[in-house]
Every structure is written in C-alpha cells, then in structure tokens.
C-alpha positions as CSV (number, residue, x, y, z in Angstrom):
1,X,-28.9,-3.4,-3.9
2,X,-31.8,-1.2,-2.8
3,X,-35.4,-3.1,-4.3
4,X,-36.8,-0.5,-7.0
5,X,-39.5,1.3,-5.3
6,X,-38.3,0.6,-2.1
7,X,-37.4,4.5,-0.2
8,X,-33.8,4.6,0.7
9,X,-33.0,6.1,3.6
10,X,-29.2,5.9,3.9
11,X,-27.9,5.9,0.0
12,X,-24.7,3.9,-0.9
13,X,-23.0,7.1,-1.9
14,X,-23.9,11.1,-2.8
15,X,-22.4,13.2,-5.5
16,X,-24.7,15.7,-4.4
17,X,-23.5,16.0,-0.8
18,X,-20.3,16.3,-2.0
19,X,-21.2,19.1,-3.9
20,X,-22.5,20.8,-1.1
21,X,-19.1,20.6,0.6
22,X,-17.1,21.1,-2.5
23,X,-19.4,22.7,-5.5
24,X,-17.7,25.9,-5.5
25,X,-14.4,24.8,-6.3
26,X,-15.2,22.5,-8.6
27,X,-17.2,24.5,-10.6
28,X,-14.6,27.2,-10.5
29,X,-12.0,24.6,-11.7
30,X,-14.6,23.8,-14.7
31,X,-15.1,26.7,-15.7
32,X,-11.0,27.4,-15.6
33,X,-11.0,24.6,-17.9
34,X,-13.8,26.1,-20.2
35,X,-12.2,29.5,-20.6
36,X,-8.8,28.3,-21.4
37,X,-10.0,26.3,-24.8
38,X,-7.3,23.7,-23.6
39,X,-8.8,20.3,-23.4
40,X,-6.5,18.1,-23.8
41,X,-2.8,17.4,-22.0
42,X,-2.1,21.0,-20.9
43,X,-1.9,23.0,-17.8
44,X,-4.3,21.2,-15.5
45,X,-3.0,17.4,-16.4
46,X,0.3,18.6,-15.5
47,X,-0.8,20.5,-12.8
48,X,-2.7,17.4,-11.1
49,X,0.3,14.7,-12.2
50,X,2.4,17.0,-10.1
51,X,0.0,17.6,-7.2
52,X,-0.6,13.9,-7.2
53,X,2.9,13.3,-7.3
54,X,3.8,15.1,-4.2
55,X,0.7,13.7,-2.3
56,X,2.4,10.8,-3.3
57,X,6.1,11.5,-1.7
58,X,7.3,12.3,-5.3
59,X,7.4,9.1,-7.5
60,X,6.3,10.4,-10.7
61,X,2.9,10.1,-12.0
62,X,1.2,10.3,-15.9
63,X,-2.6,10.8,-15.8
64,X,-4.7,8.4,-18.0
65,X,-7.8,7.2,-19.5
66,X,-9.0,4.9,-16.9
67,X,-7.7,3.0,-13.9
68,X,-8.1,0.0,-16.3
69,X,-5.8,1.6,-18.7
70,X,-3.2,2.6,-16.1
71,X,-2.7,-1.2,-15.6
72,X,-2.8,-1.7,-19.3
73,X,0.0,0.8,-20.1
74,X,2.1,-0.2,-17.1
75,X,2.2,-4.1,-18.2
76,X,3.3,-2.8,-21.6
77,X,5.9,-0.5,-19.9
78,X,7.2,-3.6,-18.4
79,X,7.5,-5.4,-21.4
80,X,4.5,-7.3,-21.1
81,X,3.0,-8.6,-24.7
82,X,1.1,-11.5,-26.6
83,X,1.8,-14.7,-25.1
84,X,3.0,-13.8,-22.0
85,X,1.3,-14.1,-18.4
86,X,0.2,-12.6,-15.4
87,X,-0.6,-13.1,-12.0
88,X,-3.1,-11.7,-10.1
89,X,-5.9,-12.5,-7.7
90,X,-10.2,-13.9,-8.5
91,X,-12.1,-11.8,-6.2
92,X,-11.2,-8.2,-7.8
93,X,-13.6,-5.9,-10.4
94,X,-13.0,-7.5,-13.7
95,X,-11.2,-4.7,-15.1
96,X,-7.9,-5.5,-13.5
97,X,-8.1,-8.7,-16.2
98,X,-9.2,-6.6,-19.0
99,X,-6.2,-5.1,-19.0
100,X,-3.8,-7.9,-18.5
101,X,-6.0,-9.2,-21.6
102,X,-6.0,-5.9,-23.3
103,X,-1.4,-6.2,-23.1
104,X,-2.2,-9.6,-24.9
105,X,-1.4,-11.5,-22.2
106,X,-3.3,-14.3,-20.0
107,X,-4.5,-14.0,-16.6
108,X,-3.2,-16.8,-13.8
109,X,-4.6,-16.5,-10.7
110,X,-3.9,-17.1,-6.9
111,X,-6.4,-17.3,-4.2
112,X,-6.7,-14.9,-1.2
113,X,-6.1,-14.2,2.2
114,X,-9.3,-14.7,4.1
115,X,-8.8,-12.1,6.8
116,X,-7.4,-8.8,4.1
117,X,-9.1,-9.7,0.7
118,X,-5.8,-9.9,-0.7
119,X,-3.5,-11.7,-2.6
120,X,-2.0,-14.3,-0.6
121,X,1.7,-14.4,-0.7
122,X,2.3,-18.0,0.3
123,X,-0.1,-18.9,-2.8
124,X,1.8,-16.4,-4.9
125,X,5.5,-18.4,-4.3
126,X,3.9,-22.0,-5.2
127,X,2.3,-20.7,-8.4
128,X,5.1,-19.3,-9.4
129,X,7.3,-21.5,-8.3
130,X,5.3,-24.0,-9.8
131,X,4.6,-22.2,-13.4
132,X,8.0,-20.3,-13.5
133,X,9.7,-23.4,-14.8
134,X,7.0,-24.3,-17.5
135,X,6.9,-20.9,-18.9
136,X,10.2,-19.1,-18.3
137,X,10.0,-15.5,-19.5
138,X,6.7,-15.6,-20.7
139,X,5.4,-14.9,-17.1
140,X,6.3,-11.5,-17.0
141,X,4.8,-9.6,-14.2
142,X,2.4,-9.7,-10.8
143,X,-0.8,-7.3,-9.9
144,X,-1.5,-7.7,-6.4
145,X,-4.9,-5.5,-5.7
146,X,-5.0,-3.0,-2.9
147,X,-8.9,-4.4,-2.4
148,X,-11.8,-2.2,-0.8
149,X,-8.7,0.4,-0.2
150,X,-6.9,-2.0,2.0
151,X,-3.4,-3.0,0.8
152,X,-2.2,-6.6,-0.1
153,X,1.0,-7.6,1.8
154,X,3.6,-5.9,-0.3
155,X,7.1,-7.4,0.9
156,X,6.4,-11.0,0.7
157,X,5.2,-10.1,-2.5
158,X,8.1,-8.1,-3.9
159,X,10.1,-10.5,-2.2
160,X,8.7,-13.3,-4.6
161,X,8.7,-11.1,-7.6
162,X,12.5,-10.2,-7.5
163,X,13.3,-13.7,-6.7
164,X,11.9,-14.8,-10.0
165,X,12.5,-11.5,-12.0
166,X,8.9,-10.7,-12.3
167,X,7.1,-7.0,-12.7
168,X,4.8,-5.7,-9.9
169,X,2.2,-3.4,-10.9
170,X,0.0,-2.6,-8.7
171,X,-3.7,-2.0,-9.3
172,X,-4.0,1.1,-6.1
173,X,-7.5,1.6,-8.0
174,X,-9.5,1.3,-4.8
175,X,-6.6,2.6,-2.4
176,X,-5.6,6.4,-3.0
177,X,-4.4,7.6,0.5
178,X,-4.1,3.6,1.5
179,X,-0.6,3.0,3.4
180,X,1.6,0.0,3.7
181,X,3.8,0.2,6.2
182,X,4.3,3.7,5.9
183,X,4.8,4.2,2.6
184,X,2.0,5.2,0.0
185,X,-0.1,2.8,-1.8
186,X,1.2,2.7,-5.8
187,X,4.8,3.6,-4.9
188,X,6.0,0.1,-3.8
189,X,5.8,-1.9,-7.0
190,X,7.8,-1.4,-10.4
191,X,4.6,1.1,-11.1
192,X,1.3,1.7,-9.5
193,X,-2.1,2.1,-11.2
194,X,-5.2,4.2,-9.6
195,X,-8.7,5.2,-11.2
196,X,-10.1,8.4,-10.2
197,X,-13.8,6.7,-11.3
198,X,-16.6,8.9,-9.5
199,X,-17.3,6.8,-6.8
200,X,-13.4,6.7,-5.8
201,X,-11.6,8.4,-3.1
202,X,-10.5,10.5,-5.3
203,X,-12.7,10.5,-8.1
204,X,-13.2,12.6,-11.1
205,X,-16.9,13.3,-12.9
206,X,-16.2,10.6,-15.8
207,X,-13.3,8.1,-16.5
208,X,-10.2,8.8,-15.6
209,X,-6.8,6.9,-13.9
210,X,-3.3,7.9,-13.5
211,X,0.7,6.1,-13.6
212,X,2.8,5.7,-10.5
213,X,5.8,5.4,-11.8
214,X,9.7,4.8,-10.2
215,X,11.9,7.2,-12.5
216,X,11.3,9.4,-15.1
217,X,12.5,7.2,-18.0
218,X,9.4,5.1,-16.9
219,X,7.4,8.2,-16.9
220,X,8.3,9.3,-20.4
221,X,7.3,6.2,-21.4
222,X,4.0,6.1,-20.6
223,X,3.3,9.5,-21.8
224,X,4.5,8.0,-25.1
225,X,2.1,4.9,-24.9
226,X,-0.7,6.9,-23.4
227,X,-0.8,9.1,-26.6
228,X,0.1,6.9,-30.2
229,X,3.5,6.6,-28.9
230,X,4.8,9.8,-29.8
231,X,7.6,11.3,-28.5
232,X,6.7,15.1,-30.0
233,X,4.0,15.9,-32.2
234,X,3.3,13.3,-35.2
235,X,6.5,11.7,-34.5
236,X,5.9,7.7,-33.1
237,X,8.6,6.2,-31.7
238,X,6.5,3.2,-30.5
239,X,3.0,2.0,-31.2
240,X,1.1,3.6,-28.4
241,X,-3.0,4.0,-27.9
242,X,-5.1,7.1,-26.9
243,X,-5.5,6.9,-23.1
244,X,-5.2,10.7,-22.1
245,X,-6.6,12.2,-18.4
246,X,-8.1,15.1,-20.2
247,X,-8.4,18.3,-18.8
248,X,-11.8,19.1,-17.7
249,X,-11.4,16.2,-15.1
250,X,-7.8,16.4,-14.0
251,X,-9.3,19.9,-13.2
252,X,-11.9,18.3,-11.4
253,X,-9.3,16.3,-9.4
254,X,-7.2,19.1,-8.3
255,X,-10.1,20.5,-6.8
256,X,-10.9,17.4,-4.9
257,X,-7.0,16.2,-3.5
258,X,-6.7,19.1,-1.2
259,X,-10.2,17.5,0.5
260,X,-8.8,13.8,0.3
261,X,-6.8,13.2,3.8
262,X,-9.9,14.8,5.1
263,X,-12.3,12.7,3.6
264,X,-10.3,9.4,4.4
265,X,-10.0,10.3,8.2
266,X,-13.7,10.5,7.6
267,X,-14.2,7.1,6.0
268,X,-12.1,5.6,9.2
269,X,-14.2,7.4,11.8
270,X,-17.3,5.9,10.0
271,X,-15.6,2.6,9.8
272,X,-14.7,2.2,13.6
273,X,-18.1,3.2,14.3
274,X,-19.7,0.2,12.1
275,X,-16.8,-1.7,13.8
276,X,-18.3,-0.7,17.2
277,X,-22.0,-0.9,17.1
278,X,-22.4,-3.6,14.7
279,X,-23.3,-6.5,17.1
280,X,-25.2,-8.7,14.8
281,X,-23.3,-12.1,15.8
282,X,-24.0,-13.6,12.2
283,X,-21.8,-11.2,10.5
284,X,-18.3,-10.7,10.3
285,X,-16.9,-7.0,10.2
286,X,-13.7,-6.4,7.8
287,X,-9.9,-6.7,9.4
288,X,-7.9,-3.7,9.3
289,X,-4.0,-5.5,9.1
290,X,-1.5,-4.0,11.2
291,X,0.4,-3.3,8.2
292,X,-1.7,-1.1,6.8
293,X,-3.5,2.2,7.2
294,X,-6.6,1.5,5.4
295,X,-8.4,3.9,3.2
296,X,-12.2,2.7,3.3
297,X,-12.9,2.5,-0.4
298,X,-15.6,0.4,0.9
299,X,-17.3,-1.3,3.8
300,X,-16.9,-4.5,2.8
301,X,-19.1,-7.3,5.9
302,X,-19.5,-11.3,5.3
303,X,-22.7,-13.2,6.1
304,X,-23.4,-16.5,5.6
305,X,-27.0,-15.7,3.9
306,X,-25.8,-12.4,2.5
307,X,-28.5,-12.4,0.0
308,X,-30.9,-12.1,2.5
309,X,-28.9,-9.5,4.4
310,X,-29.2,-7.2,1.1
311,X,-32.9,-7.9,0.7
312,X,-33.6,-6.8,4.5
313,X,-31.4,-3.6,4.5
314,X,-33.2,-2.7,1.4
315,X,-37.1,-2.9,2.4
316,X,-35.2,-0.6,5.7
317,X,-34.2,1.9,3.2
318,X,-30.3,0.9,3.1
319,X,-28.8,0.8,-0.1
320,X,-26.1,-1.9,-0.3
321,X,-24.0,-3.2,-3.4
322,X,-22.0,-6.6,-3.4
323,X,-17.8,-6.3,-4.6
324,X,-17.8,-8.9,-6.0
325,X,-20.3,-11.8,-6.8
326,X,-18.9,-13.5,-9.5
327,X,-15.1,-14.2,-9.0
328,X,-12.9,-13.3,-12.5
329,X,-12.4,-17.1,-13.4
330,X,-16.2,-18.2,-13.0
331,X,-17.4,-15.1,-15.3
332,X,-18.1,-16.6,-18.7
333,X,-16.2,-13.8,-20.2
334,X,-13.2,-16.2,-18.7
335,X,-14.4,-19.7,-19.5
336,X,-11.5,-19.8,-22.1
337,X,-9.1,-20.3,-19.0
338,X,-11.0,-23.8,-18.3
339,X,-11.2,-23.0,-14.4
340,X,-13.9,-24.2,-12.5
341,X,-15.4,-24.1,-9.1
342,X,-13.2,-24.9,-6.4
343,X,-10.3,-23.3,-7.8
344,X,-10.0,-21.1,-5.5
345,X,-11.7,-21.8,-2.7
346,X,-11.1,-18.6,-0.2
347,X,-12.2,-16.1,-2.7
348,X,-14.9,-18.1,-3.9
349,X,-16.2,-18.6,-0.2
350,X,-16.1,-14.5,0.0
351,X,-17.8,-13.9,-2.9
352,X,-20.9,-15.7,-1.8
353,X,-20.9,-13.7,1.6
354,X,-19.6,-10.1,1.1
355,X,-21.6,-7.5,1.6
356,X,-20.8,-3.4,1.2
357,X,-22.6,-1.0,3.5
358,X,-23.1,3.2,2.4
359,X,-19.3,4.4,3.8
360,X,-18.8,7.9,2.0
361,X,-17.3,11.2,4.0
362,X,-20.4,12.9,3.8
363,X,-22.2,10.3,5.3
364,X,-24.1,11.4,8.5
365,X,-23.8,10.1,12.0
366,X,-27.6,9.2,12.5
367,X,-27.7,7.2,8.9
368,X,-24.6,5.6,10.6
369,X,-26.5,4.5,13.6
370,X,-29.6,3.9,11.2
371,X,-27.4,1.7,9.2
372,X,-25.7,0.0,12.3
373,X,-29.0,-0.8,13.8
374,X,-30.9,-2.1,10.5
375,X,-27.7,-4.9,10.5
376,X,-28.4,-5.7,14.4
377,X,-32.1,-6.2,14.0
378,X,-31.8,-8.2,11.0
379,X,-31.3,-12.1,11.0
C-alpha cells in the first residue's frame, strides 16, 4: 500500500532475494523441464505430488491449476453440485467463494473468531444447526480457511461436520507447513486445498495449487476431474475440466520444498521479533493459538485508524497491503446473497482494522527493526 513515487525502503516481499538464495536450483530445475519437451503431467508433477506428499506425512496429493481450483475439484469430489450449499467464513480472499460458486453451489457464511481470524466453531453448530433442517442434503460440505497461515480450530469443526454428515475441505491456501495440533495443515479434513501462487510459502512462478486427499480412490478422482475426466487417454468417465499443475512449475516447486521448513522457521523468528519490539499501544499484534504452529503467510496487525497506519508506513518507505478490506458478502460480486452490513459483525470489525507488514524469509534484520520502529513512531 506503498504511495506511487514514494521510495520503499522495506518491500512487502522479494522474488529477487529469493533468487539470490535459491536461483541456481531453480534455474537448473527449468531448464530440466525445457530439455525434456515434457510439459504437461509427467515426471516432475509426479515427482512434486510425491515429494509434497511425504512433506505432508503421506496423505496423497494431485497437483492443480490453482489453489482456487483445488477447492473447486475437491467440492465436486465430495459430491458437491448445482443447488447445494456451503459454508465457509467473510473475511477470506474471494477465491475461496469462486470456487464454491464455480461447483454450482451457494456460499453461507459464519462469522469469526476475533482472536485467530478463523472460523468460529460455535457459529458454525448454530448455522448449521439452524439451516440443516431447512435444506437437508443440499448443504453438502464446510471450508474452514487456515487464514494468514494460521489454522482454524479443526476438531470442533469436524466434530460439527460428522455430526451432520457434512464434507470438510479445507482451503490450506495460505498455510503450507501450518500445524494443528500436530498434524499438518490439509490432512485433517475429507481433502485439503493449497495454492502454490508466488507470493506463498511455497510458491511457484505462475498459478498453480495442489489436492490433499485421504485415500487413493479420492486421488484418482481428482486426477480424473482435474483433466476432462478421463480415466486413460480420450476415454471420459466423468465430465471433468482442465486444471493441470504443469510441469515447468511443479519443477519450480521441487526446487523450492527442500528450502520451506527453513524459510517458515524464518517467518516465526521475524514474527516474534515484530511481537517484541512493536510497542505502539494503538495496535494490536496477531495471536498465535496454542493449538497451532503457525506458518506466517502474513503479518497480519489491527488498528483502529488503519488507513492512516498504511498512509504513514508508506511516506517511511514500508510497503504494506490490507487481507482483506472488503468482506466476501459486502463485495458486489455477492449482492445476489441479499447480506448486508452487520451480518457478521467480528469479521466486518477486522476488515476495517487489519493491516499486513513485509514478513518474507529473506527479509533482513535491520528492515525488521526499520519496520518495527516506523509502527512505534507512528500515531
């Protein structure tokens, strides 16, 4: 949210840098890629699903288009369709609705829990337990979001889910290397969807997402959906879409996993510093739950004129972004749902305050301190 022409001193993020750490693999992995003439679902998809998988503790995984596709394929793995509905949370990237509107089926929403970000369980069990009895088996299925790489409260969650035979998918798109309670973000639900987007944790150089899945019946089919639903070559056994990983960046991503512990260790070192030397009393640093072992997609600190926070940091050189201003059910892609302000009052409230400050691995320890001091100094 840096003004244009203002210098930035501390940028929000740096392909470069990572470059400099990484540019030889990569490059190597591209040109692997390049030599082979194999672009598409060979060798280095399979490799990555694989390599994935194990970083994973072996749930399979199916590498996609986007993380916004993962979700997509995984509600239509669960039998989502036209009609039906699903429930998910107001304050996430819009994409997680695309793609319950993209399965044909209609958002609900629940609000948050104002300390994690997260969907709050308690509102989860009186929406459902409200809507399950109007709509029977046409609410299908839940996405709790694993928001700015922290993970929602997963067994109050699945708890609620069984109890009313509903899907969990989880949308792990900001959470690769995220825990809950020891066990990896994407392999709690029914299926788990990431996006390896650039500016992820794991991020690719163009689109890209991948499939947790629980078994490899599931697996098989969402290879099938992910590629015209064939089961071999010209042979469609269901009506599928083209939503392949391709090559060049699953390459891209096997170059990158072996540097992703590493990196996340990094984004929690530079997270407990902004933890320590933020003092500014007006703003409110980001909880860490017990439950969880947070992966620092983002940096993610409230203030009640946040607006003017942003506009501060940015004549001091600090490049900020806000995740996210407009809550899902206020965008006016979403008026068709007929919610209106007040709905949901927690994730509203966060919207108008959050604020995300430059957290990337490479980022250095005196642009930390810069950073730290620019939010001390500033109203």
């Amino acid at each position: 949210m840096s003004n244009a022409g203002e210098p930035v001193k501390v940028p929000f993020g740096s392909v470069k840098r990572e470059l400099d750490e990484c540019g030889d693999e990569i490059r190597a992995a591209v040109n692997r890629v390049i030599e082979s003439g194999w672009f598409i679902l060979g060798p280095e998809v399979e490799g990555f699903e694989a390599e994935f998988s194990s970083h994973l503790g072996g749930s399979p995984v199916v590498g996609v288009g986007s993380g916004t596709e993962a979700i997509h394929l995984a509600l239509l793995a669960t039998g989502v369709e036209h009609g039906d509905y699903v429930v998910t949370v107001p304050n996430t990237a819009v994409p997680t609705a695309s793609a319950i509107s993209a399965a044909g089926a209609t958002p609900l929403f629940v609000d948050i829990d104002a300390a994690s970000f997260t969907m709050d369980p308690k509102s989860l069990r009186e929406l459902v337990g409200t809507q399950k009895p109007r709509l029977g088996r046409r609410l299908k299925a839940v996405v709790p979001v694993h928001l700015y790489g922290q993970c929602a409260d997963m067994d109050p969650i699945m708890e609620i889910a069984r109890e009313f035979e509903l899907a969990v998918v989880e949308d792990a798109a900001q959470a690769a290397g995220a825990e809950y309670k020891g066990r990896k973000a994407g392999t709690i639900g029914d299926f788990g969807a990431f996006s390896f987007y650039p500016s992820k944790n794991l991020g690719c150089y163009g689109d890209g997402g991948a499939v947790v899945t629980r078994s490899s019946d599931d697996a098989q089919r969402i290879k099938m959906l992910r590629n015209y639903g064939q089961e071999r070559r010209y042979y469609h056994e269901i009506k599928g879409v083209n939503s392949r990983l391709d090559e060049m960046q699953a390459a891209v991503l096997r170059a990158k996993l072996p540097h992703l512990e590493a990196w996340n260790e990094r984004r929690r070192r530079i997270a407990a510093a902004y933890q320590t030397m933020i003092e500014n009393l007006r703003v409110s640093s980001p909880a860490c739950m017990d439950y969880a072992v947070h992966a620092w997609h983002l940096y993610v600190i409230r203030h009640p004129e946040r607006d003017k926070l942003a506009e501060s940091l940015a004549k001091r050189g600090v490049a900020t972004l806000i995740h996210y201003p407009v809550p899902i059910h206020l965008q006016r892609a979403y008026r068709d749902l007929g919610l209106r302000e007040g709905a949901y009052p927690v994730a509203e409230a966060a919207a108008s305050e959050v604020l995300s400050l430059p957290i990337f691995p490479q980022l250095a320890e005196d642009e930390i301190e810069y950073v730290c001091r620019q939010v001390n100094e500033s109203e």
